[in-house]
PyMOL CGO cylinders between C-alpha atoms (Angstrom):
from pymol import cmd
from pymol.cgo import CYLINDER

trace = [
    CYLINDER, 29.68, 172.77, 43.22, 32.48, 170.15, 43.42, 0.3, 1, 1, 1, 1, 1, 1,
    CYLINDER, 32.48, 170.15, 43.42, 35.59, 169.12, 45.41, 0.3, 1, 1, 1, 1, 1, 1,
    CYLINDER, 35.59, 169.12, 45.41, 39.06, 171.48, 45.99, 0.3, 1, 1, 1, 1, 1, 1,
    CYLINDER, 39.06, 171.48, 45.99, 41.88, 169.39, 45.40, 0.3, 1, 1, 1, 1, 1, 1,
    CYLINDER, 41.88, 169.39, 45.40, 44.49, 169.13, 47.87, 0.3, 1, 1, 1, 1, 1, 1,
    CYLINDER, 44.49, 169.13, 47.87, 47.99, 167.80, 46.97, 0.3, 1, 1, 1, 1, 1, 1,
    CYLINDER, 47.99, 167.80, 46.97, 49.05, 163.72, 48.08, 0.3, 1, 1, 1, 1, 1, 1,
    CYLINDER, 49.05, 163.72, 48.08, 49.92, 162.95, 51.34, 0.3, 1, 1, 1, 1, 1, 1,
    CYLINDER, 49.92, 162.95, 51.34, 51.48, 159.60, 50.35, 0.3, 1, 1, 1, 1, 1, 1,
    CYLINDER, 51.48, 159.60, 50.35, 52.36, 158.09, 47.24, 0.3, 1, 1, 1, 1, 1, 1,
    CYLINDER, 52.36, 158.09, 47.24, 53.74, 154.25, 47.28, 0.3, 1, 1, 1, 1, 1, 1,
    CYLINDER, 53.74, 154.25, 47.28, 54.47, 152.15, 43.68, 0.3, 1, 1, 1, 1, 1, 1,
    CYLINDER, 54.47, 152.15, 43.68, 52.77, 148.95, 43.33, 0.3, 1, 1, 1, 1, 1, 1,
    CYLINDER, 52.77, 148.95, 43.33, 54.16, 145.47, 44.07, 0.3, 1, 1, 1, 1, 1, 1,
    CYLINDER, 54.16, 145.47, 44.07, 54.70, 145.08, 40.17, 0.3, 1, 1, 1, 1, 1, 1,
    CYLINDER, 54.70, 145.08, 40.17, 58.37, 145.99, 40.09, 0.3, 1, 1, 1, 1, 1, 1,
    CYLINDER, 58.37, 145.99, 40.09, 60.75, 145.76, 37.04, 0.3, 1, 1, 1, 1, 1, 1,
    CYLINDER, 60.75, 145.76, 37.04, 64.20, 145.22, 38.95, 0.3, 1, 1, 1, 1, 1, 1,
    CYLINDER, 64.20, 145.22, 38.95, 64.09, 148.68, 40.99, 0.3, 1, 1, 1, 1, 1, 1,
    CYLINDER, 64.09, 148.68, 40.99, 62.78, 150.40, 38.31, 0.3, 1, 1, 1, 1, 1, 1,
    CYLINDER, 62.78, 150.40, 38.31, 59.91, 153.25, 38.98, 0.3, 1, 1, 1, 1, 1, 1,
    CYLINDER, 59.91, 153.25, 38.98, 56.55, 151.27, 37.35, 0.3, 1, 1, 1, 1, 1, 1,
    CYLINDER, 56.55, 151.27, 37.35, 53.60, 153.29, 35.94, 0.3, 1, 1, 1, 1, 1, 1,
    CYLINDER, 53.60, 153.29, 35.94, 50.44, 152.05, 38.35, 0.3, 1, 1, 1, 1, 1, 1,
    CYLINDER, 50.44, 152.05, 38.35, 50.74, 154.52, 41.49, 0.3, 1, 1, 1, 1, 1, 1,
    CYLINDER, 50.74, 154.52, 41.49, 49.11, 153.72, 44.56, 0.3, 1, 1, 1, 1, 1, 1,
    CYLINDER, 49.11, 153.72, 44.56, 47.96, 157.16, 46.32, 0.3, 1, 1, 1, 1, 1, 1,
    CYLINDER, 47.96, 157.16, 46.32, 46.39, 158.39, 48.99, 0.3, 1, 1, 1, 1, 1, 1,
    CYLINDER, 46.39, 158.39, 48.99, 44.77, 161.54, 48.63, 0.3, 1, 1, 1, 1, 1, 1,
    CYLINDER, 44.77, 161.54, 48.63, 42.77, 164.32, 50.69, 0.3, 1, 1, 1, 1, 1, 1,
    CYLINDER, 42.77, 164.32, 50.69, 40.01, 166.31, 48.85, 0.3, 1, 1, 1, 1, 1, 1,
    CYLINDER, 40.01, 166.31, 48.85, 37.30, 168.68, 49.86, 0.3, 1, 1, 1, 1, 1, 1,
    CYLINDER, 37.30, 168.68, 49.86, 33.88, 167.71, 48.69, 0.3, 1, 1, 1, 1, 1, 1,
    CYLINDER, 33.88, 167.71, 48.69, 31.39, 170.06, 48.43, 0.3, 1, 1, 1, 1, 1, 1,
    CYLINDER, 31.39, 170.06, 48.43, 27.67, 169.26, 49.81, 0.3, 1, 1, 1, 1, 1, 1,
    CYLINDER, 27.67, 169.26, 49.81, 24.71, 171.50, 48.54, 0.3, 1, 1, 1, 1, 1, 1,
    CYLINDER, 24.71, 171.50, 48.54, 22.93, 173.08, 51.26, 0.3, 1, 1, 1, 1, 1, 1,
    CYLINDER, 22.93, 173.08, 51.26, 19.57, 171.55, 49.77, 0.3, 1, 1, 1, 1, 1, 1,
    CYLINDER, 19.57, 171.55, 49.77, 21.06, 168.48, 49.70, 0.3, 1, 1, 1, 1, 1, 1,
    CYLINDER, 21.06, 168.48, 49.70, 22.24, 168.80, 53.67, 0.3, 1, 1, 1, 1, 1, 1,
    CYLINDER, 22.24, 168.80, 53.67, 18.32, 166.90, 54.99, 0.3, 1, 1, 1, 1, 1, 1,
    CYLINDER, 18.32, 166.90, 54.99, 20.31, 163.55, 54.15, 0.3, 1, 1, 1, 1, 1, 1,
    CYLINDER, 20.31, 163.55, 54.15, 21.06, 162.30, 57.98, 0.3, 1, 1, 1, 1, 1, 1,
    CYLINDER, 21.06, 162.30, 57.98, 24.07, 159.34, 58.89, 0.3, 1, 1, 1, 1, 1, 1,
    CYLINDER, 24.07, 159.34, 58.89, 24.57, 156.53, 55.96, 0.3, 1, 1, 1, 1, 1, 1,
    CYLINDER, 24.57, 156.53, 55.96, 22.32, 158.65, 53.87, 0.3, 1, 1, 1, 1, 1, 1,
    CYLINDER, 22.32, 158.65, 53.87, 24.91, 162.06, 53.78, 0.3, 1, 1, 1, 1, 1, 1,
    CYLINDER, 24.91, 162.06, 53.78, 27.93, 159.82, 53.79, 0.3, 1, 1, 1, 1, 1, 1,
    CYLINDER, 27.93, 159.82, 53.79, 26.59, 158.62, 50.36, 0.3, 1, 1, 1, 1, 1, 1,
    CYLINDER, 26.59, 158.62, 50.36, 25.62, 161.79, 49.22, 0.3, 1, 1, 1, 1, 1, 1,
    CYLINDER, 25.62, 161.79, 49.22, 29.62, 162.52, 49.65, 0.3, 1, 1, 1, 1, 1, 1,
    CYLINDER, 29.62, 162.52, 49.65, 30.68, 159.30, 48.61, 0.3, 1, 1, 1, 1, 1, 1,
    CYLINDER, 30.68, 159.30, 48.61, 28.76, 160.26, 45.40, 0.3, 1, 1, 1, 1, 1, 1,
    CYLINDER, 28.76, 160.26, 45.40, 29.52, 163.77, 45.01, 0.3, 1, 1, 1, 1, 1, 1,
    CYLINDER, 29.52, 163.77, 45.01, 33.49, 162.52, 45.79, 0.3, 1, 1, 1, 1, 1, 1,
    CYLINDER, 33.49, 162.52, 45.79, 33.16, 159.81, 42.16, 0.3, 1, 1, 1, 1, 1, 1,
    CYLINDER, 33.16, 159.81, 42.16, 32.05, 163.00, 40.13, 0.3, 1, 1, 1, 1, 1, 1,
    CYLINDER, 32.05, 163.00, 40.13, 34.83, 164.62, 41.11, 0.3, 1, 1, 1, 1, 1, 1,
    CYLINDER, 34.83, 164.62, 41.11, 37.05, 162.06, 40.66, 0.3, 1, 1, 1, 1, 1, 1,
    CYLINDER, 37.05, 162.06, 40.66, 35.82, 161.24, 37.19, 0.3, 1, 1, 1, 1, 1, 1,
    CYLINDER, 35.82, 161.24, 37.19, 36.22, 164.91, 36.54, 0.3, 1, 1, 1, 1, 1, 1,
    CYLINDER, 36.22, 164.91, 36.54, 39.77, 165.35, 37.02, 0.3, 1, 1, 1, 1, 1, 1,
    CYLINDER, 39.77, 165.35, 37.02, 41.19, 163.25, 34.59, 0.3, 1, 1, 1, 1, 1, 1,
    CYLINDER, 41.19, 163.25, 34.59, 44.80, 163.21, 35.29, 0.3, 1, 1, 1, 1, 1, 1,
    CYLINDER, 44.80, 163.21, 35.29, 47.61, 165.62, 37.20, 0.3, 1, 1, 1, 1, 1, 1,
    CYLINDER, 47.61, 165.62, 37.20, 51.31, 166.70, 37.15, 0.3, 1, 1, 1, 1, 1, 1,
    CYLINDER, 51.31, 166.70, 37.15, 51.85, 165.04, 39.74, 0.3, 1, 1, 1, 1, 1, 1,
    CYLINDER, 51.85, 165.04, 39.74, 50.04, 161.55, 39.54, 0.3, 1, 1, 1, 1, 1, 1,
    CYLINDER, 50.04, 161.55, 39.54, 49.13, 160.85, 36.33, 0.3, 1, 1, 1, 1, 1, 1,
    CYLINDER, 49.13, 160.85, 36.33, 46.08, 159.84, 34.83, 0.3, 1, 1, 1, 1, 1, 1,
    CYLINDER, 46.08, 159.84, 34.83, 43.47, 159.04, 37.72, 0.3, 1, 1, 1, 1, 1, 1,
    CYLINDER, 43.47, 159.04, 37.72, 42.32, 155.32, 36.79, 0.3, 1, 1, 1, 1, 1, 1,
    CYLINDER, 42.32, 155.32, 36.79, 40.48, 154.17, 40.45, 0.3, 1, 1, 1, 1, 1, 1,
    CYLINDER, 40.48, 154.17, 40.45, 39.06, 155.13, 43.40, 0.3, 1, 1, 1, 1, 1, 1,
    CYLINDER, 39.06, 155.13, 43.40, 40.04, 152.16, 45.87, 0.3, 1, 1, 1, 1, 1, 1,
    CYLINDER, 40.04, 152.16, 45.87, 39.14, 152.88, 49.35, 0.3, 1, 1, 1, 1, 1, 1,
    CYLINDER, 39.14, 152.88, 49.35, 37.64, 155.83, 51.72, 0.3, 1, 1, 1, 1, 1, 1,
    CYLINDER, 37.64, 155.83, 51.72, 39.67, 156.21, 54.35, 0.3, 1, 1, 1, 1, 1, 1,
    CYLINDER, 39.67, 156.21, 54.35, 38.13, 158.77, 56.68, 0.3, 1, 1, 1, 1, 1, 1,
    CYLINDER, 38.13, 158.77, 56.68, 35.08, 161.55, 56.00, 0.3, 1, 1, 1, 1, 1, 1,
    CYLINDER, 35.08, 161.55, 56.00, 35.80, 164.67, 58.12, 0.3, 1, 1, 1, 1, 1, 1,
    CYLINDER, 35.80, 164.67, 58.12, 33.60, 167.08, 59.78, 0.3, 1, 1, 1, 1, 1, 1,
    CYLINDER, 33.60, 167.08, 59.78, 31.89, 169.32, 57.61, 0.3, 1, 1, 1, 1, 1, 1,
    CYLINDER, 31.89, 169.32, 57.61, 32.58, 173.17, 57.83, 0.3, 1, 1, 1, 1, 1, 1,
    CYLINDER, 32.58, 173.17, 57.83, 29.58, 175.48, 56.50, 0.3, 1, 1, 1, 1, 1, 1,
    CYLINDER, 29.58, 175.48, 56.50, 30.31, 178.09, 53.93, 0.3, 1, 1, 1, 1, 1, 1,
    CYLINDER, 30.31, 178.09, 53.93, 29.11, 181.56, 54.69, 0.3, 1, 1, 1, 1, 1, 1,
    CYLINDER, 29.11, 181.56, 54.69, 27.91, 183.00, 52.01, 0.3, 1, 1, 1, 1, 1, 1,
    CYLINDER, 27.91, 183.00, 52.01, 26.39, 180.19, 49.99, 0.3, 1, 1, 1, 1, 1, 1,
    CYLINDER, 26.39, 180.19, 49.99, 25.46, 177.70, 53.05, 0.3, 1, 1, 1, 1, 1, 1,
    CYLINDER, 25.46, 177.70, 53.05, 27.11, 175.04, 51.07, 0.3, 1, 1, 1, 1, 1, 1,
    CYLINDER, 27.11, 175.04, 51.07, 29.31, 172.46, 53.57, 0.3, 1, 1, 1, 1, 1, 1,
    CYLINDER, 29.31, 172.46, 53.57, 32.76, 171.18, 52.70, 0.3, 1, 1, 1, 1, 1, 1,
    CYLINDER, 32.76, 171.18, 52.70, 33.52, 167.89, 53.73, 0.3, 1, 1, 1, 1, 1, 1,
    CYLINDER, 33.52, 167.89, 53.73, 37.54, 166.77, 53.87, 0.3, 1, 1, 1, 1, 1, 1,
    CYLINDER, 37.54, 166.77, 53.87, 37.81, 163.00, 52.74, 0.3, 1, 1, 1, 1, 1, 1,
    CYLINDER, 37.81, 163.00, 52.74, 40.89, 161.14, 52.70, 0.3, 1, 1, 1, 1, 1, 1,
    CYLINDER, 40.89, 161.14, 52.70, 41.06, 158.09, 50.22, 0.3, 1, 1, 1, 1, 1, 1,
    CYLINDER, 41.06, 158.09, 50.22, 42.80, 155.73, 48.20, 0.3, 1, 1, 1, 1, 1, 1,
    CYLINDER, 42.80, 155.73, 48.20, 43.27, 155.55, 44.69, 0.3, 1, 1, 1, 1, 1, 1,
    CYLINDER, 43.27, 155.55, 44.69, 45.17, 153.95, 41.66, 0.3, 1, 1, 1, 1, 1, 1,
    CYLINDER, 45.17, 153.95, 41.66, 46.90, 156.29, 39.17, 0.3, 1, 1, 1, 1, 1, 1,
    CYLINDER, 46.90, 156.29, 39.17, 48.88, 155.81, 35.96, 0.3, 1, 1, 1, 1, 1, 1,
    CYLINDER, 48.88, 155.81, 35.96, 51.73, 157.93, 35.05, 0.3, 1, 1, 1, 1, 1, 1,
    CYLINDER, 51.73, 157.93, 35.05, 54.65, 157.19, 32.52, 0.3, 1, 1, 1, 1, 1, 1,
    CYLINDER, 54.65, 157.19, 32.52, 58.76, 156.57, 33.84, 0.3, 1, 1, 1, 1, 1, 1,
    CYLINDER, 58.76, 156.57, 33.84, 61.46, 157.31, 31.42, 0.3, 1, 1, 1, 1, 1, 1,
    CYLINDER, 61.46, 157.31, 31.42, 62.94, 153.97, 30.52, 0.3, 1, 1, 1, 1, 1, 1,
    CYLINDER, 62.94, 153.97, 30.52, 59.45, 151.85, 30.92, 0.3, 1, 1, 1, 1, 1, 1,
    CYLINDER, 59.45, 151.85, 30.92, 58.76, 149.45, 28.21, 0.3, 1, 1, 1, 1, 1, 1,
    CYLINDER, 58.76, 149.45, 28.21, 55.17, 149.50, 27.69, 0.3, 1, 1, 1, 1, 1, 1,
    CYLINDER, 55.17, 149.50, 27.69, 52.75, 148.44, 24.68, 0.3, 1, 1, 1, 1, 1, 1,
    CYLINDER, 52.75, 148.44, 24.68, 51.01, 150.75, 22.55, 0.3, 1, 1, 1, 1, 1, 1,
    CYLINDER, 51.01, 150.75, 22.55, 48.44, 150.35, 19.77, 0.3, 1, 1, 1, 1, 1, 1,
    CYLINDER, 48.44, 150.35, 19.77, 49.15, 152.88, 16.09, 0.3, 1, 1, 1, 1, 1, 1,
    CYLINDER, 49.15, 152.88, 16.09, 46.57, 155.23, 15.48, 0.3, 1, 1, 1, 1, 1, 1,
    CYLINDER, 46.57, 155.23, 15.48, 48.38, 157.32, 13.20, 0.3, 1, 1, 1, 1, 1, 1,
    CYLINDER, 48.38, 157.32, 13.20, 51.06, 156.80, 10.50, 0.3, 1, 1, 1, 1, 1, 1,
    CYLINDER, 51.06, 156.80, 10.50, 53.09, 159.82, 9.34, 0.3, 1, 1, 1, 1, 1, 1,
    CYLINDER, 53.09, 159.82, 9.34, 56.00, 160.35, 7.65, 0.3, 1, 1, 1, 1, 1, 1,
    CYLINDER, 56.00, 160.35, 7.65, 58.05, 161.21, 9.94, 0.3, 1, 1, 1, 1, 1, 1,
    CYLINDER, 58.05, 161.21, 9.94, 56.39, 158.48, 12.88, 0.3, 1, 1, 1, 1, 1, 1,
    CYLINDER, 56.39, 158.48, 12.88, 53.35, 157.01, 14.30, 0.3, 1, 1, 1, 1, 1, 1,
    CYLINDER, 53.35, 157.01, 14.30, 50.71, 158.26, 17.04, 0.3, 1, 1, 1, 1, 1, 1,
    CYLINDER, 50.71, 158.26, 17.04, 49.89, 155.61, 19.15, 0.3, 1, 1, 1, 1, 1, 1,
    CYLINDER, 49.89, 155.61, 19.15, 47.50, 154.98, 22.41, 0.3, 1, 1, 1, 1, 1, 1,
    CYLINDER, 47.50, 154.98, 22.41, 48.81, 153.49, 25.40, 0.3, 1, 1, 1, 1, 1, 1,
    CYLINDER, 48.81, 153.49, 25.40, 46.10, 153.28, 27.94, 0.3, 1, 1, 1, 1, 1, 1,
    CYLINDER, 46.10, 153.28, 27.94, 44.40, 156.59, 28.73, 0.3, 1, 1, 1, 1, 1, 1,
    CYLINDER, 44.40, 156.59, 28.73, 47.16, 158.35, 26.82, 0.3, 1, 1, 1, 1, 1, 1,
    CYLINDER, 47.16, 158.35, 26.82, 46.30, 159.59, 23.22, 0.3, 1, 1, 1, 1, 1, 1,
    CYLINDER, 46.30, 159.59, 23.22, 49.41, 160.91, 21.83, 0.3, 1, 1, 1, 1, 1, 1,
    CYLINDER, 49.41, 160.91, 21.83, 52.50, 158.77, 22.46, 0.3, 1, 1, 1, 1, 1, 1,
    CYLINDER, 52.50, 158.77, 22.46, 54.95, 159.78, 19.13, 0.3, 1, 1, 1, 1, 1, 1,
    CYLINDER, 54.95, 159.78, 19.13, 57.07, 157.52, 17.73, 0.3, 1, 1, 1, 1, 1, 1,
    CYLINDER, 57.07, 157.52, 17.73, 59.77, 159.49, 15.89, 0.3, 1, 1, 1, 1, 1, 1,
    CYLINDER, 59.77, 159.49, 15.89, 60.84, 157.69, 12.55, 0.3, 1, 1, 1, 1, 1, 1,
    CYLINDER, 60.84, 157.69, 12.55, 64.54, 158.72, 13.49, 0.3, 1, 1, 1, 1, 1, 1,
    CYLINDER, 64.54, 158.72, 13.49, 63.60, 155.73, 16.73, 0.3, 1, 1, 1, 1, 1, 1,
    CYLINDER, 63.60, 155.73, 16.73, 62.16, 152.86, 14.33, 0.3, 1, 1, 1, 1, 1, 1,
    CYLINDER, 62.16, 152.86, 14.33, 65.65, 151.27, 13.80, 0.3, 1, 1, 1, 1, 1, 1,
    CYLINDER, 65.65, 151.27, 13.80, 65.92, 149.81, 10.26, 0.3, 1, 1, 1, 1, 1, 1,
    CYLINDER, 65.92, 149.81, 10.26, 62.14, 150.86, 9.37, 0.3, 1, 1, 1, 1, 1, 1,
    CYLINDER, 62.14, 150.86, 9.37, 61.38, 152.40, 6.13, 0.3, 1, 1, 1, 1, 1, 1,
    CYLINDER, 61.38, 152.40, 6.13, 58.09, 154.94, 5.08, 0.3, 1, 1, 1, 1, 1, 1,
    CYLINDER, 58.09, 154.94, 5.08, 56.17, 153.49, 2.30, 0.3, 1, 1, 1, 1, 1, 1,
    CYLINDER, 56.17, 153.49, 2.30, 53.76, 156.02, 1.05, 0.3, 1, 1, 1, 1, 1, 1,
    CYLINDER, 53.76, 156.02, 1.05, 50.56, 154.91, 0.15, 0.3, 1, 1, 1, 1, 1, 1,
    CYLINDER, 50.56, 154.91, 0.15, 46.50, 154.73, 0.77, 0.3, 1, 1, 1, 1, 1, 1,
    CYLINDER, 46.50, 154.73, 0.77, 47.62, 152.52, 4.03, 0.3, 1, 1, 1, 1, 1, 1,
    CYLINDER, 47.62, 152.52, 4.03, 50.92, 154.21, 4.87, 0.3, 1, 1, 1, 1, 1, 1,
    CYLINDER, 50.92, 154.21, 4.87, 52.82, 151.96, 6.69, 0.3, 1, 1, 1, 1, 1, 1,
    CYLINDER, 52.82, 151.96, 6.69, 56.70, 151.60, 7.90, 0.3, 1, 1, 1, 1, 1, 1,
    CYLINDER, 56.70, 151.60, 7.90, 58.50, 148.36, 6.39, 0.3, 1, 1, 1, 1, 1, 1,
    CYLINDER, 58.50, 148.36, 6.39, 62.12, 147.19, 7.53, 0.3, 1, 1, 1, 1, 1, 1,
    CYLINDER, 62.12, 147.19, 7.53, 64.48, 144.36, 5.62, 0.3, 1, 1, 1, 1, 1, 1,
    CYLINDER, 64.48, 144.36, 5.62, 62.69, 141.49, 7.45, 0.3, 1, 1, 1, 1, 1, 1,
    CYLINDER, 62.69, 141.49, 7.45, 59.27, 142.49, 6.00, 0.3, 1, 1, 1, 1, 1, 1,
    CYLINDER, 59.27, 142.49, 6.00, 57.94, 143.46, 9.96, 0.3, 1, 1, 1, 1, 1, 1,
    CYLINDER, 57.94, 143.46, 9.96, 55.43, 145.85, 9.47, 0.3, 1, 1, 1, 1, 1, 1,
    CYLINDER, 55.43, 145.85, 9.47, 54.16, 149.05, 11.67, 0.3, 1, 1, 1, 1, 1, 1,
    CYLINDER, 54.16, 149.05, 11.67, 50.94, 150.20, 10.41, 0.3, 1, 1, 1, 1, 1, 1,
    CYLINDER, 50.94, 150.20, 10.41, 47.58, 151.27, 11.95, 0.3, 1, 1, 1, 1, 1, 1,
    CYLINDER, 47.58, 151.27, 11.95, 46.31, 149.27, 14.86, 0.3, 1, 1, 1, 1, 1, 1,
    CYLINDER, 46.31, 149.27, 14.86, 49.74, 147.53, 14.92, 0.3, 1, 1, 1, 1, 1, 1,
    CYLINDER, 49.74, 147.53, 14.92, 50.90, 147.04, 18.44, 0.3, 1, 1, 1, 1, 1, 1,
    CYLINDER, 50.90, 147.04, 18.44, 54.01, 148.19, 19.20, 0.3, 1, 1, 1, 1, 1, 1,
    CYLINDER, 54.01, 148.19, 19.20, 56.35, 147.31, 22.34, 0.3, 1, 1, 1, 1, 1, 1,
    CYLINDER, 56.35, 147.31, 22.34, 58.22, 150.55, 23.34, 0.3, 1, 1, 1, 1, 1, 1,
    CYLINDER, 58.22, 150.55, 23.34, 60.58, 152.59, 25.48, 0.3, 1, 1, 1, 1, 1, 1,
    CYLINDER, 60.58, 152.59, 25.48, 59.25, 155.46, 27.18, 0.3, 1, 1, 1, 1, 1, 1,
    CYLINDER, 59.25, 155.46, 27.18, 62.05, 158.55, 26.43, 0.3, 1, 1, 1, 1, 1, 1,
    CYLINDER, 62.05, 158.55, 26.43, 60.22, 161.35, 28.07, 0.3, 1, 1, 1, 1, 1, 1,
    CYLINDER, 60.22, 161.35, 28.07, 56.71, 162.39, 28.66, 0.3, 1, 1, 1, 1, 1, 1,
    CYLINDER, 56.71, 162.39, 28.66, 55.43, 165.95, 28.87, 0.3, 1, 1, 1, 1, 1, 1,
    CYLINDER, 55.43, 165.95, 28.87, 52.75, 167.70, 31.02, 0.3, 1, 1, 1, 1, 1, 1,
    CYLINDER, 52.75, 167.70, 31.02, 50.03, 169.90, 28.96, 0.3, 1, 1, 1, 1, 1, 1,
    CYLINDER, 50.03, 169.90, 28.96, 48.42, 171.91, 31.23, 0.3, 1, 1, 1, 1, 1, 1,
    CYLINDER, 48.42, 171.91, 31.23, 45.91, 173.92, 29.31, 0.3, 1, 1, 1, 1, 1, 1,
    CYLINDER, 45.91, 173.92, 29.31, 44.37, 169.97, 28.20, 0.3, 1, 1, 1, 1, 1, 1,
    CYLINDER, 44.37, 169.97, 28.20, 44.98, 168.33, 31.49, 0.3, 1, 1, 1, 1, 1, 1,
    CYLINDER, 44.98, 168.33, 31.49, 46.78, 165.49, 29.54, 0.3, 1, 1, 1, 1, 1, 1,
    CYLINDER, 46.78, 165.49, 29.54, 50.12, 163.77, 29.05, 0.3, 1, 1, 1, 1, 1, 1,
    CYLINDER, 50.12, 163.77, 29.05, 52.26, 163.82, 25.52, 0.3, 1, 1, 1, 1, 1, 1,
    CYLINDER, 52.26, 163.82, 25.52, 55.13, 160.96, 25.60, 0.3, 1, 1, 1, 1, 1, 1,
    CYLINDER, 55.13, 160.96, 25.60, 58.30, 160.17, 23.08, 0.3, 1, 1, 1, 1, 1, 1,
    CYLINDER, 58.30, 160.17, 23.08, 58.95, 157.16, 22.58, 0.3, 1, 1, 1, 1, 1, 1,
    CYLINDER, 58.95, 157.16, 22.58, 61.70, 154.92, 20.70, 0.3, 1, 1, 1, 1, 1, 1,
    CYLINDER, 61.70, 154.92, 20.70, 62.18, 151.17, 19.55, 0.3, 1, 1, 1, 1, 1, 1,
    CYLINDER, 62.18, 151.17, 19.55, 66.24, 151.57, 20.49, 0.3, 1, 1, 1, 1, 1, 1,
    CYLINDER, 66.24, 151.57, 20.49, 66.53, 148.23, 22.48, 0.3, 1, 1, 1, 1, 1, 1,
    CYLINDER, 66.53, 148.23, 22.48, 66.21, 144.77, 22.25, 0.3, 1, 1, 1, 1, 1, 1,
    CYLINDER, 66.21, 144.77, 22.25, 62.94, 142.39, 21.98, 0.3, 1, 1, 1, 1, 1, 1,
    CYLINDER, 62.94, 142.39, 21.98, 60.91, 146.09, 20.81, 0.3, 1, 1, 1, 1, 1, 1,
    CYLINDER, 60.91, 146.09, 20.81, 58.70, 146.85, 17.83, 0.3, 1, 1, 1, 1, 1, 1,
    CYLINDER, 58.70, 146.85, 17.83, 55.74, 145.12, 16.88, 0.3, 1, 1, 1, 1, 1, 1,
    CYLINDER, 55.74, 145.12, 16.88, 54.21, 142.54, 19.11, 0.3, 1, 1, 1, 1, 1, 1,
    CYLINDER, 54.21, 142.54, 19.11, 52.79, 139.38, 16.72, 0.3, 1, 1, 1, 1, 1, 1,
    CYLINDER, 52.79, 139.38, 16.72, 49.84, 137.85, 17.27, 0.3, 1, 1, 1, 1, 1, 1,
    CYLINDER, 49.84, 137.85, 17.27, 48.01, 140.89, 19.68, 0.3, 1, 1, 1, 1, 1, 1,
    CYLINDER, 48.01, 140.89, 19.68, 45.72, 142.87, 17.52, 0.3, 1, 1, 1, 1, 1, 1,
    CYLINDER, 45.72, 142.87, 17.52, 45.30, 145.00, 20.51, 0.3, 1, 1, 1, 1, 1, 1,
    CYLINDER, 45.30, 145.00, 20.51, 47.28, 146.17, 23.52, 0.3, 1, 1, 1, 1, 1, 1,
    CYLINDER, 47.28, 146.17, 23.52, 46.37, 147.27, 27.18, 0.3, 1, 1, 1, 1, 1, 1,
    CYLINDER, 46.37, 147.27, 27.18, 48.55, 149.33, 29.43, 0.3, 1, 1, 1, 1, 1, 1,
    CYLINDER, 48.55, 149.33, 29.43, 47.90, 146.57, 32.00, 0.3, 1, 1, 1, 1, 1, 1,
    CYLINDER, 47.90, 146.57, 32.00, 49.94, 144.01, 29.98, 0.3, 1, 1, 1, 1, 1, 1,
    CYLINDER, 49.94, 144.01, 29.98, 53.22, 143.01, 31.44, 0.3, 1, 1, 1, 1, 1, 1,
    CYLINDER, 53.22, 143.01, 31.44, 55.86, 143.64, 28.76, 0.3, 1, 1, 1, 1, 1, 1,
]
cmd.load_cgo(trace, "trace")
């Protein structure tokens, strides 16, 4: 048992704006049908609304990310809890709630921060927030060379290095939408000023300004 999705009724971006750039943090509000046991249906006033309430953060946590929105990072508010409608065959009720929430999704032409999890050949793998597989194509590391090695790492004239759990200041060039996985692949580039490694942060958090 768990909730049917039902597509946003409203998205709106954030207050942090980058000129009038599109910026990744989503604000949404959503309306989803959540499912309510029939043997869990004894639970009267406060007590069923937090059965729902509960029921509605499982499914939430579930769901990971969509097309649409991104990666789901936060429920923020619950907006309204609808009358419940029994199912037939199961005696099962479905509950519509309308809520809140916080997504992340990646713009071409953001400049976020990433930390290398990977060094290849021909690029690095790095994590930016929920995102596992943001490539960095060696063909976008301007002036950076592939040293081979135990420690592979990429080396440029000036002696910067990119090598794993270097963080990295990039440009978002596209992201793509695997279905099957329920999870976003993004290519990325270091083709503009003040990118590449970031000195003196061992780590890196979508959540920092760039």
């Amino acid at each position: 048992m768990g909730m049917v999705w039902r597509r946003a009724r409203k998205d709106t971006f954030l207050t942090r704006i980058q000129g009038k750039r599109k910026t990744m943090f989503l604000k949404t509000e959503l309306q989803w049908n959540v499912v309510i046991p029939a043997e869990s249906l004894d639970a009267k006033g406060l007590m069923l609304q937090k059965a729902i309430i509960v029921r509605l953060l499982d499914d939430f946590a579930k769901r990971k990310a969509t097309k649409d929105l991104g990666y789901l990072l936060a429920l923020t508010t619950v907006e309204k809890i609808g009358e419940g409608k029994v199912r037939q065959h199961t005696g099962d009720v479905l509950f519509p709630v309308t809520f809140s929430a916080i997504s992340f999704k990646l713009f071409r032409g953001e400049i976020l921060k990433g930390v290398v999890h990977k060094v290849l050949k021909q690029g690095v793998i790095l994590r930016c927030g929920p995102i596992e597989n943001v490539y960095l194509s060696s063909s976008k590391m301007l002036d950076y060379n592939y040293v081979p090695g135990e420690n592979p790492i990429f080396l440029n004239a000036k002696s910067s290095k990119i090598e794993k759990g270097t963080t990295l200041r990039f440009i978002v060039i596209g992201a793509k939408w695997l279905e099957a996985e329920r999870e976003f692949q993004a290519l990325v580039g270091l083709h503009a000023d003040y990118l590449g490694p970031v000195s003196g942060a061992p780590s890196a958090s979508m959540y920092d300004l760039p």
